[in-house]
C-alpha positions as CSV (number, residue, x, y, z in Angstrom):
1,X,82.7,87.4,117.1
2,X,83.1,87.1,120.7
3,X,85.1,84.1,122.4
4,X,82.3,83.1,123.9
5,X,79.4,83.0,121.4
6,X,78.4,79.9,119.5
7,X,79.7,81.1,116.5
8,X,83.4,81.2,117.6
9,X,83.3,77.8,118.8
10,X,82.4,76.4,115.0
11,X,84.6,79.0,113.3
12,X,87.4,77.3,115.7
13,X,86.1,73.8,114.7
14,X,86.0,74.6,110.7
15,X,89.8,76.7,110.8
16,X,91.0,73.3,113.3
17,X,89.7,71.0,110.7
18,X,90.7,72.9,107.8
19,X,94.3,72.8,108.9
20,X,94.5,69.4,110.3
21,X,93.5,68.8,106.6
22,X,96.1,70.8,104.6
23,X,99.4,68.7,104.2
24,X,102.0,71.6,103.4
25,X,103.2,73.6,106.2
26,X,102.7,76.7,103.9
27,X,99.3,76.2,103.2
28,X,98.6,75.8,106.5
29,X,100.3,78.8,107.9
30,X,98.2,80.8,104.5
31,X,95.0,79.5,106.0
32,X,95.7,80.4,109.2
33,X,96.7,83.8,108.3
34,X,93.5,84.1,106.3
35,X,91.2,82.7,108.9
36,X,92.8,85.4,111.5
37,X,91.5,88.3,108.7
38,X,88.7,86.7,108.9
39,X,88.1,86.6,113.0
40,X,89.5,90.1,113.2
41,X,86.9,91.4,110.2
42,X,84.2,89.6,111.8
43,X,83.9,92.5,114.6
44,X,84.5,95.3,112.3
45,X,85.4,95.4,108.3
46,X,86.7,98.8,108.6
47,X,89.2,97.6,110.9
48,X,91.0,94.9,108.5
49,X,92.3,98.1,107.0
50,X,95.0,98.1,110.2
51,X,95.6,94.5,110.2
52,X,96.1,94.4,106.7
53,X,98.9,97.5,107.0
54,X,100.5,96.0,110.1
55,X,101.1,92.7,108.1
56,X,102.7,94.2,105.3
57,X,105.0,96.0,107.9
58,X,105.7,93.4,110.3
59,X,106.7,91.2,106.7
60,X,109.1,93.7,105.6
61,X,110.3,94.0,108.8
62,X,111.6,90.4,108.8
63,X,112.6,90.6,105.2
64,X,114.9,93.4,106.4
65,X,115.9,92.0,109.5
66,X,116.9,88.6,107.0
67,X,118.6,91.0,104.5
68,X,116.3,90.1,101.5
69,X,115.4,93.3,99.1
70,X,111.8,94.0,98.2
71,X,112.3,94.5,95.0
């Protein structure tokens, strides 16, 4: 999905609505999150693989940084 195309302008429109809607902060951030998997899968499934990975890291990351154990 290009920036460009018709498709990314009602993707935009549903994920702005969608969190305009949501109430909680959390859930909004969530959606977001999930929406950005989404745009990033649209141009290639295989690479959700590497935003999937780079999530996990960049969260423990901050969990370390914070000084909050994994487990």
């Amino acid at each position: 999905m290009l920036f460009q195309t018709p498709e990314f302008l009602i993707f935009f429109a549903v994920v702005l609505l969608a969190i305009a809607q949501l109430r909680r902060r959390r859930d909004q951030h969530l959606f977001l999150l999930l929406a950005s998997y989404v745009f990033y899968g649209w141009w290639d499934v295989r690479f959700l693989v590497l935003i999937l990975l780079s999530s996990i890291i960049d969260y423990a990351a901050a969990l370390g940084i914070r000084g909050v154990r994994l487990s």
